[in-house]
N, CA and C atoms as a LAMMPS dump frame, in Angstrom:
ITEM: TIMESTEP
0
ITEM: NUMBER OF ATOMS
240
ITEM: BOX BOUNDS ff ff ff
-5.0000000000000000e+02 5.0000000000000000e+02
-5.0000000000000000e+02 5.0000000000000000e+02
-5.0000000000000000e+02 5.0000000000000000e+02
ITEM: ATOMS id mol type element x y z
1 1 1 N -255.697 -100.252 214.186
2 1 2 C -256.73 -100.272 215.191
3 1 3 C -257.881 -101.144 214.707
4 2 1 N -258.282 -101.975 215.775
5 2 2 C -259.459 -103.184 215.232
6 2 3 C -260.8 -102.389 215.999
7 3 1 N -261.746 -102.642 214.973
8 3 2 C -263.114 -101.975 215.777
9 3 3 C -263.908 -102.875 215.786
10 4 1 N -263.901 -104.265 215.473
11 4 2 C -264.249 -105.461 215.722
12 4 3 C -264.933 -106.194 214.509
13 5 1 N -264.771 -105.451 213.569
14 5 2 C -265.378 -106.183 212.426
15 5 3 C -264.883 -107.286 211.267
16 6 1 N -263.748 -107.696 212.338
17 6 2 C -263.016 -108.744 211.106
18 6 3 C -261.378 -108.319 210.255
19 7 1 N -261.745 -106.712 210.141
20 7 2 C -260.419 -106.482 208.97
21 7 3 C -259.619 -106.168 210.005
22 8 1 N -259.182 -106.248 210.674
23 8 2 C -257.984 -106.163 211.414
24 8 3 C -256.832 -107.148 211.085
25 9 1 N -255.211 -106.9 211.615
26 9 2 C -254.423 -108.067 210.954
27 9 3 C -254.49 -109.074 212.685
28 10 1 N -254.055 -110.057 212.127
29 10 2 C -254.197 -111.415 213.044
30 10 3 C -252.754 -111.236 214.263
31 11 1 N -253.016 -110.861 215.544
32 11 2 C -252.012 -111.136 216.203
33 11 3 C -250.832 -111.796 215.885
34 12 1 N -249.752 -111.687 216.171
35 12 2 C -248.444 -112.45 216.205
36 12 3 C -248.74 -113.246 217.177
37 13 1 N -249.175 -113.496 218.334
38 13 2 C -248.981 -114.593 219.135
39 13 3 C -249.552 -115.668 218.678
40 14 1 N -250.698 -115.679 218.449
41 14 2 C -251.657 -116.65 217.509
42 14 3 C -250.926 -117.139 216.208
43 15 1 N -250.572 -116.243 215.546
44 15 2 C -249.744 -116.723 214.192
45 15 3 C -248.979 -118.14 214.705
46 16 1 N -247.911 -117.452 215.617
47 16 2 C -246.861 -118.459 216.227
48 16 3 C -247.21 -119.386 217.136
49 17 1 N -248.321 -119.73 217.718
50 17 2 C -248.976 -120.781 218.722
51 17 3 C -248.856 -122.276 217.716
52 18 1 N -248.33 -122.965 218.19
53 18 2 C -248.092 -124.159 217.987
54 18 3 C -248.931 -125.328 218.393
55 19 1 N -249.962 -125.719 217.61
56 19 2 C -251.077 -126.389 217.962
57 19 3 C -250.62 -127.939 217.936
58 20 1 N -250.726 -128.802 218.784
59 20 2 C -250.392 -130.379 219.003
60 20 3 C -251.36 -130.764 217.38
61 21 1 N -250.775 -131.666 217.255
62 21 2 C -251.58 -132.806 216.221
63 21 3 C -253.233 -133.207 216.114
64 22 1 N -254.014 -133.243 215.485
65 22 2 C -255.485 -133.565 215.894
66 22 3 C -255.241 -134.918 215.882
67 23 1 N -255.651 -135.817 216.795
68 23 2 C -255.847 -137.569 216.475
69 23 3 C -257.154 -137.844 215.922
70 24 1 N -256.947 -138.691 214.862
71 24 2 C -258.782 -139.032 214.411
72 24 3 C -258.597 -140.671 215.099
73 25 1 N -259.652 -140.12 215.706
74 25 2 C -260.24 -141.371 216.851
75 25 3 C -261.193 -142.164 216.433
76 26 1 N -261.293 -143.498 216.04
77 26 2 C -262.578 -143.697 215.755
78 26 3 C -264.019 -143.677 216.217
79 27 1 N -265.157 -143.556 216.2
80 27 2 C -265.584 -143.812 217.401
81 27 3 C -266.209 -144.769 217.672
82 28 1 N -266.611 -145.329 219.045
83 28 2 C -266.6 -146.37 219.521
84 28 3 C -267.665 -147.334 218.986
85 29 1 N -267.596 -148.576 218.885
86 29 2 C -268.691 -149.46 218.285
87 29 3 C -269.855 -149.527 219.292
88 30 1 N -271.264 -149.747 218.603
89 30 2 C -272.092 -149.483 219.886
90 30 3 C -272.677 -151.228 219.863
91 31 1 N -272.995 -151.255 221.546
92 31 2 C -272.853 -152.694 222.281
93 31 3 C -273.744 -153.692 221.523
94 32 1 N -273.569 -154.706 221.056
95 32 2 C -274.299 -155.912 220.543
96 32 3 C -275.881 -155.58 221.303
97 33 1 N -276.741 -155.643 220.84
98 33 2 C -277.876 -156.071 221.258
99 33 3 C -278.397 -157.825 221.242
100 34 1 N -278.785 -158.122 222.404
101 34 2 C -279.59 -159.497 222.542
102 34 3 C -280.517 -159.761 221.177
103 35 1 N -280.542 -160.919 220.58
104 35 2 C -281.687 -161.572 219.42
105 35 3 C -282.692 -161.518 220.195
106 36 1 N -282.857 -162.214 221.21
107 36 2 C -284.435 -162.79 221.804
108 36 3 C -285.12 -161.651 221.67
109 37 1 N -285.321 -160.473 221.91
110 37 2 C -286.617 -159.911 221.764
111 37 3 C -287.063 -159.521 220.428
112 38 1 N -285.967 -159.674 219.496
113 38 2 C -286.428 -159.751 218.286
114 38 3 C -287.508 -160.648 217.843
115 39 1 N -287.09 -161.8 218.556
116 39 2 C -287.542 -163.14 217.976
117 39 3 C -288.749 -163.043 218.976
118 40 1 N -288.81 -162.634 220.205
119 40 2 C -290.428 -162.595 220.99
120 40 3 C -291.153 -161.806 220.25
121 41 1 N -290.552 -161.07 219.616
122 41 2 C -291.861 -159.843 219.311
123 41 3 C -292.303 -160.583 217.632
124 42 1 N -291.447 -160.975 216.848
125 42 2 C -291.825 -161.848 215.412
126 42 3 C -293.262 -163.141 215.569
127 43 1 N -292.408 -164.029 216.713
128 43 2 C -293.303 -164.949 217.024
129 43 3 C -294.811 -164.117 217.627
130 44 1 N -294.723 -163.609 218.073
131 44 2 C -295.931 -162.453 218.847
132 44 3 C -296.563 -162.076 217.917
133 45 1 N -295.907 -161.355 216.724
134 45 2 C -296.694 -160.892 215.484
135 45 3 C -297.646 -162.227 214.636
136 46 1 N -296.579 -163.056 214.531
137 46 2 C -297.577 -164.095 213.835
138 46 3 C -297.928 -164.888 214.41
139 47 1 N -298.353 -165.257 215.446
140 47 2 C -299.296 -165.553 216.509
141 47 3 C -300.677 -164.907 216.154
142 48 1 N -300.331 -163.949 216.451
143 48 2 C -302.123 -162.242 216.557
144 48 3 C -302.276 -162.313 214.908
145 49 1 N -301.159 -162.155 214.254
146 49 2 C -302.074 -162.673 212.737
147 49 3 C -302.712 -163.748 212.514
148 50 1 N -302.343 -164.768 212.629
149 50 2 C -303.05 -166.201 212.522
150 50 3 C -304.382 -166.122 213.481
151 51 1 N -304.219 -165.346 214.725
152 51 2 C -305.361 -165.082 215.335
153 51 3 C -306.53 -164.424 215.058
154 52 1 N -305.934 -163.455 214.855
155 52 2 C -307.215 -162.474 213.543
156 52 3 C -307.759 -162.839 212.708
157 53 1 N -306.169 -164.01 211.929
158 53 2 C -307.01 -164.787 210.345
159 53 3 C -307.932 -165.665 210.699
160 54 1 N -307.814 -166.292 211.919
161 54 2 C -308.596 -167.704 212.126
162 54 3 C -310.057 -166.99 212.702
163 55 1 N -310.028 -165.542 213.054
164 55 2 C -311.395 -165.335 213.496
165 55 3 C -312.28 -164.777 212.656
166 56 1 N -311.502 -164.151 211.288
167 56 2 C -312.519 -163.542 210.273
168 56 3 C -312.369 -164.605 209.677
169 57 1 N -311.864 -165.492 209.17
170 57 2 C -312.504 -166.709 208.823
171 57 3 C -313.759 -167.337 209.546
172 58 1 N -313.79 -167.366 210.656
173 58 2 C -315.51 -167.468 211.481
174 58 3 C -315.814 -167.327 211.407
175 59 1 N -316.066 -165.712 211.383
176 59 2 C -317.056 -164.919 211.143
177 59 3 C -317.587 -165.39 209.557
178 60 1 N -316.705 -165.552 208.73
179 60 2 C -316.435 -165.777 207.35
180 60 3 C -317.761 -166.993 207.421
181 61 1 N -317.041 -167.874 207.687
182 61 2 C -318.428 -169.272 207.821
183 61 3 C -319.539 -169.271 208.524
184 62 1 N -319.962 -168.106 209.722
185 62 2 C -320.909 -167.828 210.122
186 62 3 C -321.914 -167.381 209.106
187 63 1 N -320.739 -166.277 209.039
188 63 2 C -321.616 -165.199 207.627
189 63 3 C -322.646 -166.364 206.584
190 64 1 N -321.795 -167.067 206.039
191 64 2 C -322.26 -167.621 204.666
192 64 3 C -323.162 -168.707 205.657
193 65 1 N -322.776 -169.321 206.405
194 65 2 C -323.984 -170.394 206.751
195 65 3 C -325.141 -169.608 206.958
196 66 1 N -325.353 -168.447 207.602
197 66 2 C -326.555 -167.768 207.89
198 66 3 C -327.456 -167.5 206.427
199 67 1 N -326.187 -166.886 205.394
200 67 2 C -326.861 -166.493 204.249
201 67 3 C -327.74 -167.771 203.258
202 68 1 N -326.65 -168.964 203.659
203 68 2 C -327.22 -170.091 203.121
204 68 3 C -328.621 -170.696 203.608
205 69 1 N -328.781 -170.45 204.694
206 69 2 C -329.829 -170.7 205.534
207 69 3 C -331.214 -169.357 205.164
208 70 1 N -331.071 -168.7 204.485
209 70 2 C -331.955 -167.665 204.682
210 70 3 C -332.409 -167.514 203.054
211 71 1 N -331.024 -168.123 202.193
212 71 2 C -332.099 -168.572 200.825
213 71 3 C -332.619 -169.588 200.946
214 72 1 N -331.992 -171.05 201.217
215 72 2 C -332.743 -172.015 201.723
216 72 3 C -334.379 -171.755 201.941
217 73 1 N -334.977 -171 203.038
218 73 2 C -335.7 -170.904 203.457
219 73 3 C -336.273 -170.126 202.2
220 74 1 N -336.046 -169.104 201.755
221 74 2 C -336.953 -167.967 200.901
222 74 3 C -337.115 -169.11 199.764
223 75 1 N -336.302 -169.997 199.464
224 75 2 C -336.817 -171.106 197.999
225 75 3 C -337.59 -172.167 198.705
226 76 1 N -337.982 -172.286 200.122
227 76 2 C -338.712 -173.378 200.438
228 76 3 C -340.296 -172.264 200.523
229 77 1 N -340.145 -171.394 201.306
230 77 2 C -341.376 -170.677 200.75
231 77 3 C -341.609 -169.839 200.029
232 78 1 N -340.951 -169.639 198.572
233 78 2 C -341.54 -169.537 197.7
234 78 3 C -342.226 -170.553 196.607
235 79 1 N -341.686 -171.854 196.746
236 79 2 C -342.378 -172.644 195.668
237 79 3 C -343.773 -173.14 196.525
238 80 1 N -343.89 -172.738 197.379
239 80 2 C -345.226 -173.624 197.912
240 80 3 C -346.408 -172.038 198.041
């Protein structure tokens, strides 16, 4: 008598059930993806970098011309 906990013995029908073969299938290759948006989004990246670089560089030569301009001035009036 099984009371559901496992120790019971295993049916005879099950014993004798005759299970088909398992096939190992490979599975399927997944679809090529297109290059181009690789390549839009690369060119895109270094585009906006060179863009960024070329504007803190501005700022860069703003900066220093201002600073140059403001000792300039403090050594023209201080020697007089």
């Amino acid at each position: 008598m099984s009371y559901g906990n496992g120790h019971s013995r295993v049916p005879i029908d099950v014993i004798d059930l005759q299970f088909p073969q398992v096939v190992d299938i490979p599975p399927p290759l997944p679809p090529k993806r297109p290059l181009w948006p690789a390549i839009v989004m690369f060119l895109l990246t270094v585009i906006t970098t060179l863009a960024v670089g070329s504007l803190v560089a501005f700022a860069a030569i703003l900066a220093g011309s201002a600073l140059t301009m403001k000792v300039q001035y403090w050594r023209i009036t201080r020697e007089t």
